[in-house]
C-alpha positions, 0 to 999 in steps of 0.5 A: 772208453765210452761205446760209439753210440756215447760220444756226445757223453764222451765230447762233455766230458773232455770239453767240461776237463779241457775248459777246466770246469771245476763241477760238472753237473749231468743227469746222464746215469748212464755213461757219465754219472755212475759209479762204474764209469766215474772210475775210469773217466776219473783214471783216464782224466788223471792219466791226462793230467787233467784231475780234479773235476768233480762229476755228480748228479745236481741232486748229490751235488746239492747234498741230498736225494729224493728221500730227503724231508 
């Protein structure tokens, strides 16, 4: 699902679902944490039977942005 040049992307990600992380937390906008991609990479891990991981930046997942004051 992730190009061949992403496969330490996609190696995070699968052993983040299979050690049954609960948050994982990336600064990779890229291949991991963007909308397009969190879709399928949501579908495939459901399809797995390994849902519930939720992936985000450490910025949304401390509830803000940079334009917070």
């Amino acid at each position: 699902m992730m190009p061949a040049s992403a496969r330490i992307d996609a190696l995070h990600v699968a052993t983040a679902a299979l050690a049954g992380v609960e948050y994982l937390l990336t600064q990779n906008c890229t291949h991991i944490a963007n909308a397009r991609e969190l879709r399928r990479v949501y579908r495939l891990l459901d399809e797995l039977g390994l849902s519930g991981m939720l992936i985000c930046t450490p910025i949304e997942f401390l509830g803000g942005d940079d334009h917070d004051t």
